[in-house]
TIVO-610860 format. One line per 8 residues: their letters; for each residue x, y, z of C-alpha. Coordinates in steps of 0.5 Angstrom, whole numbers, plus 500, padded with zeros to 3 digits. Example, Ala and Ser with C-alpha at 12.3 -4.5 7.8 and 13.67 -1.06 7.14 Angstrom:
as	525 491 516 | 527 498 514
//
This chain:
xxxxxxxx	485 528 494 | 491 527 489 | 487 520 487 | 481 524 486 | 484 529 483 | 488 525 477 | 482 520 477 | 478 527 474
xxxxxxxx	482 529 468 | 483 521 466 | 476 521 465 | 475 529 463 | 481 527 458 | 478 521 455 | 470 525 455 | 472 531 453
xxxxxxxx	477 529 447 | 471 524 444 | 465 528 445 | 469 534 441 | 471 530 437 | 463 530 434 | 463 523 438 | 456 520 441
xxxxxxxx	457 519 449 | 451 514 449 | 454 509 445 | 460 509 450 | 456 505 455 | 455 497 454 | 454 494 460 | 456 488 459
xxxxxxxx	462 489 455 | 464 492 462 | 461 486 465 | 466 482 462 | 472 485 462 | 472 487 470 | 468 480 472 | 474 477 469
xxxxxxxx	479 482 472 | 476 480 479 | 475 472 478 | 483 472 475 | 484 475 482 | 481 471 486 | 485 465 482 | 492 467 482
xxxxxxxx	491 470 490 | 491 468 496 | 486 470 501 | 491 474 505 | 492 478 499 | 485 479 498 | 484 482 506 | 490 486 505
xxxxxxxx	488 488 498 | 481 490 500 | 485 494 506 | 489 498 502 | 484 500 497 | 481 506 501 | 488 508 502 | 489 509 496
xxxxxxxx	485 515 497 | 486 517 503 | 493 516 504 | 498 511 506 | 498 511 514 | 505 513 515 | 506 519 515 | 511 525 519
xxxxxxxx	507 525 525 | 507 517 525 | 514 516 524 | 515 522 530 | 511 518 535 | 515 511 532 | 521 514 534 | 519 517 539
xxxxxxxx	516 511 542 | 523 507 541 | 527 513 545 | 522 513 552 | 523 505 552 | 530 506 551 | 531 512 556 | 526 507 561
xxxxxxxx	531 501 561 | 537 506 562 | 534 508 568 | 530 503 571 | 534 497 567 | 532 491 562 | 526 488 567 | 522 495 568
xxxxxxxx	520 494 560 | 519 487 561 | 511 489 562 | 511 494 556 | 515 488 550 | 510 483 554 | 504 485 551 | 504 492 547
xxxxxxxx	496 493 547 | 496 494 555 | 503 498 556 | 502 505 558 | 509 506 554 | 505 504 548 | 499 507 550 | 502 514 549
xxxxxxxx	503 513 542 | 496 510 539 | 497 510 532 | 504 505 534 | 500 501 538 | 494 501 533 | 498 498 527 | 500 491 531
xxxxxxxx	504 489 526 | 509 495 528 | 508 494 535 | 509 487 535 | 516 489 531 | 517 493 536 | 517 490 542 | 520 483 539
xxxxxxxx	527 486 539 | 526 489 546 | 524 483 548 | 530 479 544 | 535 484 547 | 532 483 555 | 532 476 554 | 540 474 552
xxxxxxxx	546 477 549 | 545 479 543 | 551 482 538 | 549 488 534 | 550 484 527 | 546 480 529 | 539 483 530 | 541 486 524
xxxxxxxx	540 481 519 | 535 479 523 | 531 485 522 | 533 485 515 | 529 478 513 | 523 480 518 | 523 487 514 | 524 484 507
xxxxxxxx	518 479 509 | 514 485 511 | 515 488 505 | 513 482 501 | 507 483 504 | 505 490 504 | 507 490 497 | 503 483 495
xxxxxxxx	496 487 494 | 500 492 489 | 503 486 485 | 496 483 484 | 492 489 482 | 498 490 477 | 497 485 474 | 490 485 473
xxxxxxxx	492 492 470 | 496 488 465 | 491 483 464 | 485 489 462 | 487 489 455 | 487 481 454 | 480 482 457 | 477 487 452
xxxxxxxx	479 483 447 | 475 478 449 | 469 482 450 | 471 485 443 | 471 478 440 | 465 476 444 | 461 484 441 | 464 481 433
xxxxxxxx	461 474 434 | 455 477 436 | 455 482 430 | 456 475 426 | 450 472 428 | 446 478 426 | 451 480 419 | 443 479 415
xxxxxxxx	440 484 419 | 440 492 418 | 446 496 417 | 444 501 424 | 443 494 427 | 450 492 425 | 454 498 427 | 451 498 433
xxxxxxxx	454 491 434 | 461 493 432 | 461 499 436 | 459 495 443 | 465 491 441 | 471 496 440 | 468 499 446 | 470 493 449
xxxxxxxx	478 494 447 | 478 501 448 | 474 499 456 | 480 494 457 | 486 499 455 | 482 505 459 | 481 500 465 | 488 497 466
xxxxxxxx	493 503 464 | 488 509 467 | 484 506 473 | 488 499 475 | 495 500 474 | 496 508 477 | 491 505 483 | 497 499 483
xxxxxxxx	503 504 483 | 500 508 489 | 500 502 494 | 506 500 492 | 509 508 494 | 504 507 500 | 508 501 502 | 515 503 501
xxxxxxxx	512 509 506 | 510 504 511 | 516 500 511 | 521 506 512 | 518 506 520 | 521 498 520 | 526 501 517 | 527 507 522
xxxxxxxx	526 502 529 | 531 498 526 | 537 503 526 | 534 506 532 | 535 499 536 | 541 496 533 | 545 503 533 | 543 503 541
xxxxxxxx	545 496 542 | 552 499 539 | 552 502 545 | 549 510 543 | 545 513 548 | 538 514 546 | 537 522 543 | 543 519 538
xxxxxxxx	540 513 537 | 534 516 534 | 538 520 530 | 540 514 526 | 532 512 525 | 531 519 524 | 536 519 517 | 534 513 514
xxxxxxxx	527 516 513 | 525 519 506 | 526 527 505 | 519 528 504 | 517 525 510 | 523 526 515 | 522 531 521 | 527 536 523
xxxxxxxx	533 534 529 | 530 539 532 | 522 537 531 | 525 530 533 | 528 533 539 | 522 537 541 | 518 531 541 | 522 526 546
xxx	524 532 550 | 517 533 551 | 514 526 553
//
């Protein structure tokens, strides 16, 4: 909602101000300066990236509208879920999760929790580390710099498509000087011809400097800075699992164990002990 809202007074802004300022809106409209600009935006992209990051980039982009996915009530569940597997293995000993880590997608633990199980990458982190800790003799600092570099690789991914739009955000000014150039050499071959025709021409190409800059600063840097927030916040639950389980490798019983994950999570988004509490006493 924020994006459609601020994606309003950008263009309100810009509107408003030219057309008070006695300026005609039809003259803004050049097609093929857009062309230019964008097509060369989206042909840049698709050299300087990867595949991967083009999947990743078309996935996030409805995001950037709706919202990141980690939200309160995720992180609740996150933590909540880490805590059930903790309190079965207390009770029932290592091998009872054995199923659950195994294959998360078909776990009755994990199906408590659908919006864990649907986003593989985290079940996956999850259920690794319960999987490393049944299989050996695992010291705490151990798995913590294991779940750092695995943490610090996740995040290089989920930020990936944040830094490509960027930098097709400070790529948009360069192209509207290429379609502004392209607007002059036209308005060169027609330097003959009526005064109307020419103003016509050096309109078209200043409306490609001022689309590029419009385009980069007011559209594709704010859509990349908002996937790089949504990231920071999808990677606060890898974060939170990680001192959950490394605080209950310590030896801390789960309730304090979650507490630790419950720290590490932003303000914003942080549920309170006693919300925390509610939810693992309920399940």
């Amino acid at each position: 909602m924020l994006f459609i809202v601020g994606l309003i007074v950008v263009c309100a802004s810009v509107v408003f101000g030219y057309i008070g300022s006695h300026g005609v809106l039809a003259a803004l409209w050049q097609p093929y300066e857009f062309l230019i600009i964008l097509g060369a935006g989206i042909g840049a992209h698709i050299i300087s990236n990867p595949s991967a990051v083009h999947i990743d980039t078309f996935k996030q982009l409805p995001q950037v509208i709706t919202g990141g996915k980690a939200n309160k009530a995720m992180y609740m569940d996150c933590l909540s879920l880490i805590y059930d597997i903790l309190n079965k293995s207390r009770k029932e000993g290592m091998m009872s999760i054995e199923g659950d880590v195994e294959n998360p997608q078909q776990s009755g633990v994990f199906s408590k929790y659908p919006a864990i199980q649907n986003n593989h990458a985290l079940a996956d982190f999850i259920a690794d580390y319960f999987r490393l800790i049944a299989a050996g003799n695992m010291q705490a600092h151990e798995l913590d710099a294991l779940m750092d570099m695995e943490i610090d690789s996740r995040l290089h991914e989920l930020t990936g498509p944040a830094t490509a739009v960027q930098k097709i955000a400070d790529a948009m000014p360069g192209f509207g000087i290429v379609a502004a150039v392209l607007g002059i050499v036209i308005t060169m071959g027609a330097i003959d011809g009526p005064m109307e025709e020419l103003g016509r021409h050096i309109a078209a190409a200043l409306v490609g400097t001022f689309s590029g800059i419009l385009f980069g600063y007011g559209f594709f840097g704010p859509i990349a800075s908002k996937m790089e927030h949504n990231a920071h916040e999808e990677i606060k639950l890898y974060e939170s699992a990680k001192a959950t389980i490394v605080a209950s490798v310590n030896g801390l019983p789960p309730q304090l164990a979650v507490e630790f994950g419950r720290k590490v999570l932003f303000a914003h988004g942080r549920p309170s002990f006693n919300e925390l509490e509610s939810k693992v006493r309920g399940r």
